[in-house]
N, C-alpha and C positions, 0 to 999 in steps of 0.2 A: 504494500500500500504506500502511495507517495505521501511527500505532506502535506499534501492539498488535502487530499482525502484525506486524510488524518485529521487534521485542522475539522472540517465537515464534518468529521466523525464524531468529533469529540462534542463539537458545541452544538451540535443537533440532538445531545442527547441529554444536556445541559437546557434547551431553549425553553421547555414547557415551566419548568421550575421557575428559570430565570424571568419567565414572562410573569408569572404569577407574583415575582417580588417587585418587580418593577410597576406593577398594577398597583400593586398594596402599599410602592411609595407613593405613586403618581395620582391615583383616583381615575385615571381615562385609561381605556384599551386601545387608544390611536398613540396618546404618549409612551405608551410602555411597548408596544409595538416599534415605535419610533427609538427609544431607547435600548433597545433589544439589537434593532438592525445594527446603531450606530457602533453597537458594545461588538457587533462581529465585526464590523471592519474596520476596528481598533485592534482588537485579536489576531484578523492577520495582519495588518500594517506590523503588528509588532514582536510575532510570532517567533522572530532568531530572537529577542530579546528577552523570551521566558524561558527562566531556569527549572531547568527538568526534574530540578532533586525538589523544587518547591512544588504545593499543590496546583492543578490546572486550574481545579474550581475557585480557590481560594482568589487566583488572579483575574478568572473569568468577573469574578463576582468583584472584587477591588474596581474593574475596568467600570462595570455597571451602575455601582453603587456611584462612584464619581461620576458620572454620567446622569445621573439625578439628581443629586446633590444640585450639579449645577444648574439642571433644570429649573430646579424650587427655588434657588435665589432667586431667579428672573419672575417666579409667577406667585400670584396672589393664590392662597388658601382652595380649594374646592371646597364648596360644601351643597347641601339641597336647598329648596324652596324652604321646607317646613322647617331650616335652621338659619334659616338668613332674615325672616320675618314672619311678623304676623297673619294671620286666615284674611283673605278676603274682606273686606268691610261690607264692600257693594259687590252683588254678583252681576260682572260683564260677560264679554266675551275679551278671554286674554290680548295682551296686547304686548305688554313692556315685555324685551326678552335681554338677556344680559348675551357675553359670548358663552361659546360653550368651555371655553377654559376655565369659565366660573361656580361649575358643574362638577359634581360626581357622576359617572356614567357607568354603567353594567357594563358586563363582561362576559363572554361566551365562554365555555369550560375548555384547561389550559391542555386540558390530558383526556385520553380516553381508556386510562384505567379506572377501574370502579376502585380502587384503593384507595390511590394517588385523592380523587375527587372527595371519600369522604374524612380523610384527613385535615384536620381542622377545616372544619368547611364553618367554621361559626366564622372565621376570621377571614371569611370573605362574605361576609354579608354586608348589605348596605350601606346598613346604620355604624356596624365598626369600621367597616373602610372610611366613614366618612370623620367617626373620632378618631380613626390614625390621623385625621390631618391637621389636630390640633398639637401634635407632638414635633419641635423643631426637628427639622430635615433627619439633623445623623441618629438626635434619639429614636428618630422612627425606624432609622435603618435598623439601630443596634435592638429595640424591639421584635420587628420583622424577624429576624435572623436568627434573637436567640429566643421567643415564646414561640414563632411558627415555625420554624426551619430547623430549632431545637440544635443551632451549633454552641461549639464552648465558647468560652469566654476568651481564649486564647487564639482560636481560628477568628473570629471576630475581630479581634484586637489587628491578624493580622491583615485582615480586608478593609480596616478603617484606617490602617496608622495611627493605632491608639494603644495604649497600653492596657492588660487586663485590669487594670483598677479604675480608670477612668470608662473602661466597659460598664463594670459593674456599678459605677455610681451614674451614669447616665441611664442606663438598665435600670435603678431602682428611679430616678426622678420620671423617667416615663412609666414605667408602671403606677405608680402613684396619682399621673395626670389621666390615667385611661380608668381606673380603679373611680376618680373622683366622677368622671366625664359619663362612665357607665350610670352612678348612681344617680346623677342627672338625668337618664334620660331614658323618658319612660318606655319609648319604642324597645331601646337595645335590651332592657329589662324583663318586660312584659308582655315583647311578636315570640310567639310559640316558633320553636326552631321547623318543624316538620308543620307545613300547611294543610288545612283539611282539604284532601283532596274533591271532596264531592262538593264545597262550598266551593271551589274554584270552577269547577265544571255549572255550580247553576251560575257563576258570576262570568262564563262565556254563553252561556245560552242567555242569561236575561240583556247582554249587551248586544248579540247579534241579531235579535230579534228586537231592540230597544225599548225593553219594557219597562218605562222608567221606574214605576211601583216597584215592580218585583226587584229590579237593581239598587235600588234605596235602600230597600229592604233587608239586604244581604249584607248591608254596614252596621259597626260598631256605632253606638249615639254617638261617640267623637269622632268618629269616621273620618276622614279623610284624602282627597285625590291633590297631588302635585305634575306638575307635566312642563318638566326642563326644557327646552330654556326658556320657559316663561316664568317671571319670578311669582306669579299669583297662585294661590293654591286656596283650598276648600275646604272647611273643616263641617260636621253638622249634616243628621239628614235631611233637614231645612233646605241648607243652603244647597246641598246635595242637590236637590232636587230640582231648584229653580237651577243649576248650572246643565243639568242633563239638559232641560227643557229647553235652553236658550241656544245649546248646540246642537239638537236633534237635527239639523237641516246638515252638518257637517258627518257625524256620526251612523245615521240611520244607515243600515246597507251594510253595514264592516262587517266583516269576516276577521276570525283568526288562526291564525296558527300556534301551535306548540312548541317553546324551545324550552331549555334552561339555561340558567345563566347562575353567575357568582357560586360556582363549587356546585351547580346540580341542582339548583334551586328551581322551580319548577316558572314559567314567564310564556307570556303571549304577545306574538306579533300582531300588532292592529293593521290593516289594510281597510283602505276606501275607497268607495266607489269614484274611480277618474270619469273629468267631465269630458274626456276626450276619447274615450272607446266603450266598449263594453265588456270592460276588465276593472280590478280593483289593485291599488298603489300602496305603496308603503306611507304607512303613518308614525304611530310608535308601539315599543316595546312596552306591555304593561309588568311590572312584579308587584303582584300582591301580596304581603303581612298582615296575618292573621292573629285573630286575638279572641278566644272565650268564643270559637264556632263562629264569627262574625270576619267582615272586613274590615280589618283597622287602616289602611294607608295601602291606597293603587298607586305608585308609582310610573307614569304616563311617560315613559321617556322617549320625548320627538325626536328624532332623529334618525331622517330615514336613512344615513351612512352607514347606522348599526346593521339595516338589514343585510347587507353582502359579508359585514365582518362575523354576524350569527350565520350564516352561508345560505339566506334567505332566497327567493327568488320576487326578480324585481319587480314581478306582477302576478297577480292570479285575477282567474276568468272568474265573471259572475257566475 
């Protein structure tokens, strides 16, 4: 085998993992995508300069980790709708959208082992990807690495250029901000890990058919829909209902599809009826969290980019 291949060999077998830490620093699967390519053709640009007696991974992951770091100097925080403000006062129709780098985004599953997937699969859920990003850049790496990735303190030390003491005291002030961050907040607390599968199946029948009762009806009383990147979001089955009712004209007709997303998590592709044939378009990604047999928070993620990166297809027939 040449070095080419070797090179290819080695970090294609390294990428699913590496994609998934790059996610859980970045919050977007376009960034860590992005950070992933960059981190290969940094690997070979510099592939005579890695010492053989040292770890591959260890330097794979230094290249990466730098590689983000520098990213999140330059960018402002991700977070959702429903952490960035307040429900709705007046039910419109959305409007204000921020960009999407002011977003947390889903993420399609990094691996197609069943193992691999349910391996800490809590720490890719929404609401904790979106408290990793209240943790400065390195503490979040040294977090990442050593609660999900489960390395010592020493491998760690040497993918950061830090010593193990200063691991570990960075290691303790971010567990303390996620510990605080958790208790805060009710979602991460109290969305049941395993969704009830047959409340998700009436919560696509009662939307493809637009039944707005019966879709109201299947929420939490605090219920709530967010739909990035518009910063408006819904709280109430009140408000719920006057906001179905004001978009039916957009809505009515969808269709979805089944994916998952964040570690296996069960999610649906929205599609709408285009006014330009007689097929249906990408909309967005819903994932729902559940709470006490109820819908607590549809997360509506617009963007219909996601659909080719879920490996969607760009249209379906009515």
């Amino acid at each position: 085998m040449n070095e080419t291949a070797l090179e290819l060999q080695l970090f294609d077998s390294l990428k699913p993992e590496l994609t998934s830490f790059c996610y859980r620093m970045l919050g977007s699967i376009d960034d860590a995508d992005d950070a992933v390519q960059d981190t290969f053709i940094r690997v070979w640009q510099r592939w005579d300069s890695f010492r053989q007696d040292s770890s591959y991974k260890t330097w794979v992951y230094r290249i990466a980790t730098n590689l983000c770091l520098d990213k999140l100097r330059q960018a402002k925080r991700r977070t959702r709708p429903v952490d960035l403000s307040g429900p709705a006062a007046a039910i419109i129709e959305p409007r204000e959208t921020l960009p999407d780098s002011s977003w947390i985004w889903p993420a399609p599953d990094f691996t197609d082992s069943p193992e691999d997937i349910l391996i800490r699969k809590d720490t890719l859920q929404l609401c904790f990807i979106t408290l990793l990003q209240l943790l400065p850049p390195r503490q979040r790496a040294v977090l990442i690495l050593k609660d999900v990735f489960e390395w010592s303190s020493k491998q760690i030390a040497e993918t950061l250029g830090m010593s193990p003491a200063a691991v570990n005291s960075a290691l303790q002030r971010a567990r303390q901000t996620m510990e605080q961050a958790k208790l805060r907040s009710d979602e991460f607390s109290m969305t049941e890990a395993e969704p009830d599968r047959e409340l998700l199946s009436r919560y696509v029948e009662a939307f493809e058919q637009f039944d707005i009762q019966a879709l109201v009806a299947l929420f939490h009383e605090e219920g709530r829909m967010s739909m990035p990147p518009f910063a408006m979001w819904v709280r109430g089955k009140d408000d719920l209902f006057k906001f179905f009712t004001l978009t039916r004209w957009h809505c009515d007709g969808s269709r979805f599809l089944p994916v998952t997303a964040n570690g296996g998590y069960p999610a649906y592709a929205q599609y709408v009826p285009s006014s330009e044939g007689p097929y249906l378009v990408p909309w967005g990604i819903h994932i729902l969290e559940t709470r006490n047999g109820k819908v607590y928070h549809v997360q509506n993620f617009i963007n219909s980019s996601l659909f080719s990166r879920f490996g969607l297809p760009e249209r379906i027939h009515r």
